[in-house]
C-alpha positions as CSV (number, residue, x, y, z in Angstrom):
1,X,11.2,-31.5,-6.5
2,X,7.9,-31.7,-7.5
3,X,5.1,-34.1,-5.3
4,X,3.9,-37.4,-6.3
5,X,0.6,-35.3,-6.6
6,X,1.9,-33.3,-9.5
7,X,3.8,-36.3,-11.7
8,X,0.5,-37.9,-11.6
9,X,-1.0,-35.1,-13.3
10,X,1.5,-34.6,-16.0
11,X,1.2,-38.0,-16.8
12,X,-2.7,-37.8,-17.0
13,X,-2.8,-34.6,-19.0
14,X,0.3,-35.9,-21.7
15,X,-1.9,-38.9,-21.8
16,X,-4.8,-37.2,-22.7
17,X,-2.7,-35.0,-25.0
18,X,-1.4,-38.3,-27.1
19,X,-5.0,-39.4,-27.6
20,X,-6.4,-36.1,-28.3
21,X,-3.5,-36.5,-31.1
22,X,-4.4,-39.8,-32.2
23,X,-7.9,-38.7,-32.4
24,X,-7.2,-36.0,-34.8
25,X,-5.1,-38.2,-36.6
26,X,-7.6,-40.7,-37.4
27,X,-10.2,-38.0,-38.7
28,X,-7.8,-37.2,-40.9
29,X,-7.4,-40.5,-42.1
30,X,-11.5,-41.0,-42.5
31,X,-12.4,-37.9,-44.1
32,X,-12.8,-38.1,-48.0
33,X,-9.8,-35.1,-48.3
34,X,-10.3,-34.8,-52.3
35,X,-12.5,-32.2,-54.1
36,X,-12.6,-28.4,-53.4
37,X,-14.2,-29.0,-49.8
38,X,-10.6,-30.8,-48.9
39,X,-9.4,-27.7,-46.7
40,X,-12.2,-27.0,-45.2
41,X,-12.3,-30.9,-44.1
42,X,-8.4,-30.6,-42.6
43,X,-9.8,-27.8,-40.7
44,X,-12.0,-30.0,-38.1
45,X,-9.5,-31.9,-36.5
46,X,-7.1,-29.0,-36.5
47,X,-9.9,-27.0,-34.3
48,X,-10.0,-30.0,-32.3
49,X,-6.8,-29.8,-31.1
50,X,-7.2,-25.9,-30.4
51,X,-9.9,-27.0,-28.1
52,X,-7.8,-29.9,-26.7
53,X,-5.0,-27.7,-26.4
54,X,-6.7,-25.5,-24.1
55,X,-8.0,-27.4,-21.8
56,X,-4.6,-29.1,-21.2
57,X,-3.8,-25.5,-20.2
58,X,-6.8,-24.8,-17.9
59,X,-6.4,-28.2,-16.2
60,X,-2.3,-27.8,-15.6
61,X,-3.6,-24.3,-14.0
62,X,-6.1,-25.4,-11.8
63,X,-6.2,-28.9,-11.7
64,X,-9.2,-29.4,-9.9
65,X,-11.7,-26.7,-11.8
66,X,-13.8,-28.0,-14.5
67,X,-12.7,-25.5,-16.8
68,X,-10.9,-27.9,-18.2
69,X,-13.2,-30.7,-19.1
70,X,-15.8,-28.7,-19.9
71,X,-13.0,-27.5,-23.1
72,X,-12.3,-30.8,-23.5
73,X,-16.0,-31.5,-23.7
74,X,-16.9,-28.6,-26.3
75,X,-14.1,-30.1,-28.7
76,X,-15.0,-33.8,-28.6
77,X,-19.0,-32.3,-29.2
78,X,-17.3,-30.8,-32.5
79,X,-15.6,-33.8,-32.7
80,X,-18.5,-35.8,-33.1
81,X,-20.7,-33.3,-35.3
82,X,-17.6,-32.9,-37.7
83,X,-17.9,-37.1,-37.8
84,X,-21.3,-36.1,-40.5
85,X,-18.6,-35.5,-42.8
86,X,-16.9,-39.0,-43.3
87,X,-18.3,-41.6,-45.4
88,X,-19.1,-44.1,-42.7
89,X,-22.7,-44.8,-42.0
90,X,-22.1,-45.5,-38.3
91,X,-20.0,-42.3,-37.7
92,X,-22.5,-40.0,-40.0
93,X,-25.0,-41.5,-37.8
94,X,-23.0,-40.2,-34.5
95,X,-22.5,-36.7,-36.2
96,X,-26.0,-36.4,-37.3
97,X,-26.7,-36.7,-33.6
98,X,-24.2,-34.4,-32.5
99,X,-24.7,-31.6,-35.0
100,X,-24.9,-28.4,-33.2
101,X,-24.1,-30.3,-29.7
102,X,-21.6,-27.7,-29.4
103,X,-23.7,-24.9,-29.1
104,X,-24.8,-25.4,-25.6
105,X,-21.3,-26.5,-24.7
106,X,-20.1,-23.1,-25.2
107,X,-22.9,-21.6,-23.6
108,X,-22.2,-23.8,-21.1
109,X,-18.1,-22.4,-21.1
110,X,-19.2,-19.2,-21.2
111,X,-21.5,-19.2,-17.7
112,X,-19.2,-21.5,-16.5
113,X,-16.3,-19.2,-16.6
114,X,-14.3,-18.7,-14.3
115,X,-15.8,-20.8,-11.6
116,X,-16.1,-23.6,-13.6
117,X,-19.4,-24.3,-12.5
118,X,-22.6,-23.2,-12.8
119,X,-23.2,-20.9,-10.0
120,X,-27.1,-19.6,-10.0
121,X,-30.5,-21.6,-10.8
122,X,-31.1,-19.2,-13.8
123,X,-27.6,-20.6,-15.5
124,X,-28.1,-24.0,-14.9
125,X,-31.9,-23.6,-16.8
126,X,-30.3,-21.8,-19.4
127,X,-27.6,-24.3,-20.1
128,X,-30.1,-27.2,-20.1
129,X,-32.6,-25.8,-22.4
130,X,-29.7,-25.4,-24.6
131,X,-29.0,-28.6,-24.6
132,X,-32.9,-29.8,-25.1
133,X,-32.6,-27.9,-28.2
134,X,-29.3,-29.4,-29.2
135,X,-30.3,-32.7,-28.9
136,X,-33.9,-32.9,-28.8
137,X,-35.2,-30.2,-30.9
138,X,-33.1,-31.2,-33.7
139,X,-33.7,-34.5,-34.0
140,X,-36.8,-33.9,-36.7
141,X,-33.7,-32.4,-38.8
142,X,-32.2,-35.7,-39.5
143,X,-35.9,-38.0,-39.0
144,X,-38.4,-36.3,-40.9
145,X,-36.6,-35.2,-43.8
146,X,-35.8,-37.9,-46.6
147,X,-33.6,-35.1,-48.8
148,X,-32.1,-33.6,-46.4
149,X,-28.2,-33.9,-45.2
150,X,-28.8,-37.2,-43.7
151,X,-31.5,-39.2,-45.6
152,X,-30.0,-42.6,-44.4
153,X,-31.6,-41.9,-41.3
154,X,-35.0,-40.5,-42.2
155,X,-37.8,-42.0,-40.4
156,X,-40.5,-40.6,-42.2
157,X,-41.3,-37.7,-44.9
158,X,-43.1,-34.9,-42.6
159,X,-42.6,-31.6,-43.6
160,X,-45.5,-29.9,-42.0
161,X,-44.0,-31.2,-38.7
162,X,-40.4,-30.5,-40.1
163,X,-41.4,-26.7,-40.9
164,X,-43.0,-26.7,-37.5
165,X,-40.4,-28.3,-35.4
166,X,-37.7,-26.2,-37.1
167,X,-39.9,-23.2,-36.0
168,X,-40.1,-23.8,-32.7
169,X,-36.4,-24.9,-32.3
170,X,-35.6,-21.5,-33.5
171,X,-37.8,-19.7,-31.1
172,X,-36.3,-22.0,-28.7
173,X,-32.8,-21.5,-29.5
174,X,-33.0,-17.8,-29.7
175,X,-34.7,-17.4,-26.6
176,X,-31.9,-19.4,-25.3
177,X,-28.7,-17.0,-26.7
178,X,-31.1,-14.3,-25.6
179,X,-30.9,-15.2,-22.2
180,X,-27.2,-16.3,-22.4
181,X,-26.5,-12.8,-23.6
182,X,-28.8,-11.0,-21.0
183,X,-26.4,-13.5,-18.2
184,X,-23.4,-12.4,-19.4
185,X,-24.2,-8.7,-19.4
186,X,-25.1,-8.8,-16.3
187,X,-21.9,-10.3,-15.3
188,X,-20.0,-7.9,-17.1
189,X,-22.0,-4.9,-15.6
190,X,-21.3,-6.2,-11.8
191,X,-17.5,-7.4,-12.0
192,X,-14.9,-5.1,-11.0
193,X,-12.8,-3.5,-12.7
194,X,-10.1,-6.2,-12.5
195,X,-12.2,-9.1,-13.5
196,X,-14.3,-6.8,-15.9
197,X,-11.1,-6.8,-17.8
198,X,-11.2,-9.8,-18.4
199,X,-14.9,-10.9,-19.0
200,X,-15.5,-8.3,-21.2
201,X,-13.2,-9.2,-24.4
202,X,-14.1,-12.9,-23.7
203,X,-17.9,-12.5,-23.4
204,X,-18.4,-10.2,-26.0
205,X,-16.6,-13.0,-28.0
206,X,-18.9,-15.9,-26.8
207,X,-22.3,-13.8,-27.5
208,X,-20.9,-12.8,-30.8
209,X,-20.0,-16.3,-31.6
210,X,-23.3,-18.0,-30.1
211,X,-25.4,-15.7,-32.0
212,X,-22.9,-16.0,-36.0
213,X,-23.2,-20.1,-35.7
214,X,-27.3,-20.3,-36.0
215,X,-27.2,-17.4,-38.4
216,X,-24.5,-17.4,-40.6
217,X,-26.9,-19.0,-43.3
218,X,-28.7,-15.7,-43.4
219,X,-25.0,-13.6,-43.0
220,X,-23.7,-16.0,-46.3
221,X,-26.3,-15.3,-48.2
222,X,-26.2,-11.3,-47.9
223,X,-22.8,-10.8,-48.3
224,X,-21.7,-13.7,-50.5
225,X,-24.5,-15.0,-52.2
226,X,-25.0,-18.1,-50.1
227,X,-21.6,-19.6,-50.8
228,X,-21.2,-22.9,-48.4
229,X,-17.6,-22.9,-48.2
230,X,-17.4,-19.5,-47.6
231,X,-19.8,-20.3,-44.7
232,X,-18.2,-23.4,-43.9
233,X,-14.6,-21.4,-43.6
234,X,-16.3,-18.6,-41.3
235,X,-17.9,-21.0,-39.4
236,X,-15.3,-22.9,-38.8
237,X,-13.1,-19.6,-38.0
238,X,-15.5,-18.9,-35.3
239,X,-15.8,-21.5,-33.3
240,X,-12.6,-22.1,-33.2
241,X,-11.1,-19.1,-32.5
242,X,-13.9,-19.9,-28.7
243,X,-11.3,-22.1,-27.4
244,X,-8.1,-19.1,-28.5
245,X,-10.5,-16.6,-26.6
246,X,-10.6,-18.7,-23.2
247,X,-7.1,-19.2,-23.3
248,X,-6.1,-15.1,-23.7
249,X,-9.1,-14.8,-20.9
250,X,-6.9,-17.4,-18.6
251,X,-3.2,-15.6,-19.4
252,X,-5.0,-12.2,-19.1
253,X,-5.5,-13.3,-15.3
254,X,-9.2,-14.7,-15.1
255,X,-7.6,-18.1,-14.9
256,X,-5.0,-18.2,-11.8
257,X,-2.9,-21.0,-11.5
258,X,-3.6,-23.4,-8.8
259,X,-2.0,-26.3,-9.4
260,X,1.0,-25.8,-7.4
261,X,-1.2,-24.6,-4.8
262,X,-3.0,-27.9,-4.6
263,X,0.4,-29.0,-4.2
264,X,1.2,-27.2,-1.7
265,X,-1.9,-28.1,0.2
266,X,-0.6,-31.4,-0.2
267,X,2.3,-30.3,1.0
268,X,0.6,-29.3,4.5
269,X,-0.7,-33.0,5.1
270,X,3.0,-34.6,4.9
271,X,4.9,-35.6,8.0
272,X,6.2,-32.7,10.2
273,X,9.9,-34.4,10.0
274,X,9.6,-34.9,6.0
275,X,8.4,-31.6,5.1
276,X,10.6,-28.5,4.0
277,X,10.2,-25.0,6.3
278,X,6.9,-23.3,4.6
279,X,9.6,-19.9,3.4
280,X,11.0,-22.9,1.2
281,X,7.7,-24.3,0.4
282,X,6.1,-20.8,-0.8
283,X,9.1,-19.9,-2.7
284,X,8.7,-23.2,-5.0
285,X,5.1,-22.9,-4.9
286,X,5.1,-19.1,-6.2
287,X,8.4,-18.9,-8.5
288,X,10.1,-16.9,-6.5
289,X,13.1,-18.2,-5.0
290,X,13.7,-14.4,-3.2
291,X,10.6,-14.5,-1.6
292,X,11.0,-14.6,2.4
293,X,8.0,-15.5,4.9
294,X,8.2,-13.2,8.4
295,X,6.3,-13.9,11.7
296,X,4.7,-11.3,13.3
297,X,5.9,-10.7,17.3
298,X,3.5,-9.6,19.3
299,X,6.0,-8.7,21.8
300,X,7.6,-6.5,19.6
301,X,5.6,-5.1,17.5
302,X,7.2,-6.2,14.8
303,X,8.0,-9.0,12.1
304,X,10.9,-11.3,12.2
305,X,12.2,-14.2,10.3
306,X,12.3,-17.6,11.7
307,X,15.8,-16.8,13.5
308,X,13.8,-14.2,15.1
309,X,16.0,-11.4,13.1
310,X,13.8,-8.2,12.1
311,X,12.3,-7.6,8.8
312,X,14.0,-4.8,7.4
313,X,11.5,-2.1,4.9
314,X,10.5,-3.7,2.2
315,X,10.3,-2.0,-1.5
316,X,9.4,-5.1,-3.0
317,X,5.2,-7.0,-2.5
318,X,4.4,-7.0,0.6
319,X,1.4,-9.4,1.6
320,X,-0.1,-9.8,5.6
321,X,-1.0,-13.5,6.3
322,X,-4.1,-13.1,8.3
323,X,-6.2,-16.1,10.4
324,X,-9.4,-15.0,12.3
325,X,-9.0,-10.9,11.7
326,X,-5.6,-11.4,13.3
327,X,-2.5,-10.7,11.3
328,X,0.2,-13.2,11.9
329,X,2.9,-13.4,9.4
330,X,3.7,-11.4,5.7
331,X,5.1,-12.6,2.4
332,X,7.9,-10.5,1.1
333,X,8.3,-11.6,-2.9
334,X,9.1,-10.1,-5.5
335,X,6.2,-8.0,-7.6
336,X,7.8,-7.5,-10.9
337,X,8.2,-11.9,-10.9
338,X,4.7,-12.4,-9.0
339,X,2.1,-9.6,-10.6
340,X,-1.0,-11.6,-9.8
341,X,-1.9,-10.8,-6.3
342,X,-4.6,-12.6,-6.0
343,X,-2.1,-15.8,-6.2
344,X,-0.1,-14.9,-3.4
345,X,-3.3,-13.8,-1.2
346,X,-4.5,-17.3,-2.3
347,X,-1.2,-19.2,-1.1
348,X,-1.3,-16.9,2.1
349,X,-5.0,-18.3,2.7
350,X,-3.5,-21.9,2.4
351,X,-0.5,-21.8,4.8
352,X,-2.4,-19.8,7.1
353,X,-2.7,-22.1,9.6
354,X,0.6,-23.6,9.4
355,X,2.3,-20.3,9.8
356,X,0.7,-19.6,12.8
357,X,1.8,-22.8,14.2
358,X,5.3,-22.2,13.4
359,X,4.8,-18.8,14.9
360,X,3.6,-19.6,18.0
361,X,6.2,-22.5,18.0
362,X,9.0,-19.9,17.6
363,X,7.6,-17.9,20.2
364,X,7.3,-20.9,22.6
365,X,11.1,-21.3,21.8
366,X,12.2,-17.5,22.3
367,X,10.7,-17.8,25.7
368,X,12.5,-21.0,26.5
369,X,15.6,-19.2,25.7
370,X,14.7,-16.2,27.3
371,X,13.4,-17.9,30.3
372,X,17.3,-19.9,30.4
373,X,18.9,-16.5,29.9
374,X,17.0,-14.7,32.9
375,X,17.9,-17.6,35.0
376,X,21.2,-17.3,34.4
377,X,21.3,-14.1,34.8
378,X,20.0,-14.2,38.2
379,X,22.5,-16.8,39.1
380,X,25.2,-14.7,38.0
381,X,23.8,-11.9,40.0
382,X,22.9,-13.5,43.5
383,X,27.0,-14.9,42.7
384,X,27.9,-11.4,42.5
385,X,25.7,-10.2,45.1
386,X,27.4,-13.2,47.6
387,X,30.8,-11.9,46.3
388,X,30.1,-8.6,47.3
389,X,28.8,-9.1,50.6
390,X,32.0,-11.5,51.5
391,X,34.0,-8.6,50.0
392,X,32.3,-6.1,51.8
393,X,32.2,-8.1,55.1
394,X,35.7,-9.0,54.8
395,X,37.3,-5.6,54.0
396,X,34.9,-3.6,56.3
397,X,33.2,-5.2,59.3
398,X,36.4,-7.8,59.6
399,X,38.6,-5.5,59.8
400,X,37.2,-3.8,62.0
401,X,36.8,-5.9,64.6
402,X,39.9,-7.9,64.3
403,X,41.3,-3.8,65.0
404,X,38.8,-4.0,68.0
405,X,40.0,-7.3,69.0
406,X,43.8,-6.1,69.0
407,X,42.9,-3.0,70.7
408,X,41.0,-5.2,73.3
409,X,43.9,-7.4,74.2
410,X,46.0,-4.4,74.8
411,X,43.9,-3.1,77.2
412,X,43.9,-6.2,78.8
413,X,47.6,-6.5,79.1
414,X,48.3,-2.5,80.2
415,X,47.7,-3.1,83.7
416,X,47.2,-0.3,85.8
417,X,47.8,2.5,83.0
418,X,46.8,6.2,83.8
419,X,44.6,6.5,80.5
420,X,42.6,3.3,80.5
421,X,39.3,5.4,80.8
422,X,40.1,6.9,77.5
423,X,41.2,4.5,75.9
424,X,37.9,2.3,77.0
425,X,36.0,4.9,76.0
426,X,37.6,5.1,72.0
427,X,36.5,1.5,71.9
428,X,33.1,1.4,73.2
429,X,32.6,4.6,70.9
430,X,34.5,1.8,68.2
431,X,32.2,-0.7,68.5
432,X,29.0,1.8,68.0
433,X,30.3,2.3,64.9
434,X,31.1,-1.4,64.4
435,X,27.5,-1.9,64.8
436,X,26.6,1.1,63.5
437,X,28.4,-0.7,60.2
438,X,26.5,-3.4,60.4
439,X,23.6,-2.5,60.7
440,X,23.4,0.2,57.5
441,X,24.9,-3.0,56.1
442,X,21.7,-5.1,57.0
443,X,19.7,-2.4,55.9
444,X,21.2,-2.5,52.6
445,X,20.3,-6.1,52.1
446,X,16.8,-5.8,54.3
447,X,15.4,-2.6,55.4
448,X,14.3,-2.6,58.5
449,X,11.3,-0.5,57.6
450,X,10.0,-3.3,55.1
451,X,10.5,-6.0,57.9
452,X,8.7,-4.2,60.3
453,X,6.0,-2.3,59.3
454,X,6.1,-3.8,55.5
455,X,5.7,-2.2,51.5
456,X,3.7,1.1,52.3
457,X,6.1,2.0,55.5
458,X,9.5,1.2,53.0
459,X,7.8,2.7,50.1
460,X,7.5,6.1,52.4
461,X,11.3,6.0,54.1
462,X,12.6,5.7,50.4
463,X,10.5,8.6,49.3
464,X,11.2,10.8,52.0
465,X,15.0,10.4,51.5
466,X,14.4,11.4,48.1
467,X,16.4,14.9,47.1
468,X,13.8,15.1,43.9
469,X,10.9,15.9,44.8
470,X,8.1,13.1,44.8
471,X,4.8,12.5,45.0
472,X,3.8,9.1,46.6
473,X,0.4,7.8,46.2
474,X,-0.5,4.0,48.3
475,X,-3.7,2.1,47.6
476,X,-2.9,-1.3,49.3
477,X,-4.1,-1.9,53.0
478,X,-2.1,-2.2,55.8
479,X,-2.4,-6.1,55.0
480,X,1.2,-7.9,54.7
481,X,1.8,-9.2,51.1
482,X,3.9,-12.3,50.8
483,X,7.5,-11.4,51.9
484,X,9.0,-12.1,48.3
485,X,6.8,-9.7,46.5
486,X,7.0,-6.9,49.2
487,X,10.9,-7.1,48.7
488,X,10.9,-7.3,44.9
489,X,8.4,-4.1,44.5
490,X,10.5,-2.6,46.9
491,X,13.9,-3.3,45.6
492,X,12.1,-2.0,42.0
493,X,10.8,1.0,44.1
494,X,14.3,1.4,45.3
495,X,16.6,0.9,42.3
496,X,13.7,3.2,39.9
497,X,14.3,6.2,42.7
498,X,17.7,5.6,42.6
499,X,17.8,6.0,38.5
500,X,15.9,9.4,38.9
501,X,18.4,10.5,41.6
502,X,21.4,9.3,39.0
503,X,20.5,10.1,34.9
504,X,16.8,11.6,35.1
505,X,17.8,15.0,35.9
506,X,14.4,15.4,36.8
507,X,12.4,18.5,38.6
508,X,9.5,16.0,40.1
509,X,8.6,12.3,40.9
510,X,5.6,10.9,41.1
511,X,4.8,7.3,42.6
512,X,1.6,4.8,42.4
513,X,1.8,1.7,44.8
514,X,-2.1,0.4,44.1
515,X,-3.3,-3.3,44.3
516,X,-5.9,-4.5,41.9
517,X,-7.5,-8.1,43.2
518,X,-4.2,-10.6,43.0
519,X,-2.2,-7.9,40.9
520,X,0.3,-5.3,42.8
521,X,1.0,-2.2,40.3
522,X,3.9,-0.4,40.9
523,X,4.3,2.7,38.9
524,X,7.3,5.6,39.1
525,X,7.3,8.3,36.9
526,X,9.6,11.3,36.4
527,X,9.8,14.5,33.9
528,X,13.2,14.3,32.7
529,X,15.6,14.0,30.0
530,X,14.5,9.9,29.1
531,X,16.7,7.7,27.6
532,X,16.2,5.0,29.8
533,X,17.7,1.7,28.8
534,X,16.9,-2.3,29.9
535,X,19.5,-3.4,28.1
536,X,22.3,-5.9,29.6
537,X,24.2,-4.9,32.7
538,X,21.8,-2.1,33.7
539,X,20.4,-2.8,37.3
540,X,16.4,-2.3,35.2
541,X,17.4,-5.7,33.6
542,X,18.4,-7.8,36.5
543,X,14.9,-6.2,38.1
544,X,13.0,-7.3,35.4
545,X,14.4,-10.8,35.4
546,X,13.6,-11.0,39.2
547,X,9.7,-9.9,38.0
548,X,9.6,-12.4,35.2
549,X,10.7,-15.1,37.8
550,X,8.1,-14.4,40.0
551,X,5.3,-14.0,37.1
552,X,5.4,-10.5,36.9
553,X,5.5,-8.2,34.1
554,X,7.6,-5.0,34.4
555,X,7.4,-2.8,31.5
556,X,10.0,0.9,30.6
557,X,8.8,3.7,28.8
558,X,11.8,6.1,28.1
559,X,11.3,9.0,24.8
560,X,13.7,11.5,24.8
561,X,13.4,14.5,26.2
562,X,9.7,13.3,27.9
563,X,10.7,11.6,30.9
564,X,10.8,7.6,31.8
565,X,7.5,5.4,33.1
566,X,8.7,2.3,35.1
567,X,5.5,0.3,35.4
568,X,6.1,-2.8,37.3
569,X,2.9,-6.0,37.8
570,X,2.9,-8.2,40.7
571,X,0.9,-11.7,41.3
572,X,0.2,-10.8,44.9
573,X,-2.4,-13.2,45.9
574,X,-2.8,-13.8,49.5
């Protein structure tokens, strides 16, 4: 559904259309259509809706470039000139005044194009010497010449000054469509090749047109013997074939519609709650209701959709939205429906900051849910962990000492019996290994060597049980870290070691236990096969959840047939 934004300006420009209609309507009715000159009369409100026409087209495009009105502008200006033709005094009046107004309104198209506005200081002189001559130069024309075309308004009977005046508005005005010319080369020469194939046909148009209008008298003459219809009908051709030129010039892609992306800009300022997800917005926007809008992840190197899904290879447009030199998000549409680049790079530049929001939104959200996940995770593993401690408790140290309990009490009750040194002896030797038990069980859950003599002293024991060999390298002091980052690094230490021992089939280990200020780097590397996997249910992946609770980063490197990196960062600020 199109915006408020957009109705309005149908509305304005059908408006306009109906009284650009009426206009023309009521020339027709005014003009004295009898006689041989009839046709050529029909033809001046018929040009004026070419002109009207096209800038209805150029203002739908781009509503707020004045392309557009300046169209507008250059038909009313041959609007009013064409008014010399009618038999009213006050109109002929208006049209004597506005006889070659439209001269500098092309020029002023031409070095307006496509900008709509007059870009440099030598443009805007140029346009308003034009004008000067337009208007003021030629006012002797129509005041100092009694039998000329409009004696009515003849102030006086000079034509010394008349000859003179004439002269210099001719110098004037070809100095003027000399300069316009020289502009428009220029432009041509600098454009690139895109836009060069556009200005060229239009340009070379304008300057041909600019220059045939002052001097078709002189082209008449030659060819036809001075024949004024003839003149009147190439005239007439010309200048309005300006308005047919600007319009190939917009479809040709010098022109690219904006008006839905004002809309869309529009768009950006509604209410979060009221507005449709940009992918929607875009689609609508560009005409393309395939196109899809990805995110880029950081994290992953990678873009995804806004489900967080991966973007597959795309053989259709691809387009990066970038903010600040940073690329945050692409536009997959299709190129066959959308050829103009330039519009989607355009639309890109506009939703820019809104995709970047919703980015960074949808990553806030994937770490929400990630952080939820790892939490569960680690209460489902400290449940499994209790579970297996009771388990193990209850099926190994329980049993035996309810064994050594039994075995106890018979004692007790033998009396005197011949082998009770023996048999004291099998449960003192019984209870060593009860404790024995337990202790290789408390290891398990604490080593001793990491409650003791802390991180470096563990780090060593576990290397030196290591059947690979392994290279161990320590930069931290003898200083204790806090307890729960000594028995994370080590438990990451421990269950890497164990991984190389398990799948590396590995010929060497090497590990790096180094602090850096408040960070603790862990690194274990091997040579073997790689492979290495964090995926769900692997002991890596309750590790790494116990980092990322503790604000640490623990990162696996794993090619094929290279070898595996565990690198493992640790807050460890005293």
């Amino acid at each position: 559904m199109r915006s408020a934004l957009a109705r309005s300006l149908n509305r304005a420009l059908l408006a306009i259309g109906i009284f650009a209609v009426l206009l023309g309507l009521l020339e027709v009715a005014i003009l004295p259509l009898t006689g041989p000159g009839a046709p050529l009369l029909i033809m001046l409100p018929m040009i004026f809706w070419v002109y009207a026409g096209a800038a209805l087209l150029a203002w739908s495009r781009r509503p707020s470039n004045r392309m557009g009105l300046l169209l507008l502008l250059a038909g009313i200006a041959f609007y009013l000139g064409s008014l010399s033709n009618t038999t009213i005094p006050a109109l002929q009046a208006v049209g004597a005044v506005c006889a070659t107004l439209v001269l500098p309104v092309l020029v002023h198209l031409l070095l307006a194009f496509p900008a709509g506005r007059l870009e440099s200081r030598s443009t805007r002189i140029v346009v308003a010497g034009t004008y000067f001559v337009a208007l003021v130069l030629e006012a002797p024309v129509y005041l100092w010449d009694p039998t000329g075309p409009y004696p009515p308004f003849a102030v006086a009977d000079a034509p010394e000054a008349l000859a003179l005046s004439g002269l210099i508005q001719g110098i004037c005005g070809a100095i003027m469509m000399t300069a316009t010319a020289v502009i428009l080369i220029r432009r041509m020469v600098r454009a690139d090749a895109t836009h060069r194939r556009v200005l060229i046909p239009l340009f070379t148009y304008g300057i041909f047109a600019l220059l045939f209008i002052p001097f078709s008298a002189l082209v008449v003459a030659r060819l036809f013997g001075g024949d004024e219809y003839v003149r009147g009908y190439l005239q007439f051709a010309v200048v309005g074939f300006v308005p047919i030129a600007f319009v190939l010039g917009i479809l040709r892609g010098g022109f690219a519609r904006t008006g839905e992306l004002e809309e869309l800009g529009t768009w950006l300022g509604t209410a979060g709650s009221a507005r449709q997800p940009i992918e929607a917005a875009l689609a609508r926007t560009l005409g393309d209701p395939s196109l899809k809008l990805y995110f880029r992840a950081e994290d992953r190197n990678a873009y995804v959709d806004a489900e967080g899904r991966a973007a597959a290879p795309s053989t259709r447009g691809w387009h990066e939205i970038t903010l600040d030199g940073r690329t945050i998000g692409a536009i997959d549409f299709d190129a066959a429906l959308l050829s103009d680049s330039e519009l989607v790079r355009t639309a890109s530049n506009v939703v820019a900051i809104a995709v970047d929001r919703d980015r960074l939104t949808a990553q806030l959200r994937a770490s929400q849910h990630a952080v939820l996940r790892s939490r569960e995770r680690l209460v489902m593993a400290a449940d499994q962990e209790r579970r297996r401690i009771a388990r193990d408790l209850h099926d190994g140290l329980q049993v035996q000492l309810v064994m050594l309990a039994l075995e106890a009490q018979q004692l007790a009750n033998a009396g005197e019996v011949g082998n009770l040194p023996e048999r004291a002896t099998s449960l003192r030797l019984d209870i060593d290994a009860a404790a024995r038990d337990l202790r290789n069980f408390v290891h398990d859950l604490v080593p001793a060597a990491l409650i003791e003599r802390g991180l470096s002293a563990a780090a060593e024991d576990l290397v030196d049980r290591m059947p690979v060999p392994t290279r161990l390298t320590i930069g931290i002091t003898d200083a204790r870290l806090a307890e729960s980052v000594e028995s994370t690094a080590f438990f990451v230490l421990a269950e890497a070691l164990a991984n190389v021992v398990k799948h590396a089939e590995a010929d060497s280990v090497q590990v790096v236990l180094a602090r850096s200020q408040d960070t603790l780097r862990l690194e274990v590397r091997d040579d073997g096969i790689g492979g290495a996997s964090d995926v769900a249910g692997t002991g890596i992946r309750g590790l790494s959840d116990r980092v990322d609770a503790m604000g640490g980063v623990l990162h696996l490197s794993s090619p094929r047939g290279i070898g595996t990196s565990l690198t493992m960062e640790l807050p460890c600020a005293l």
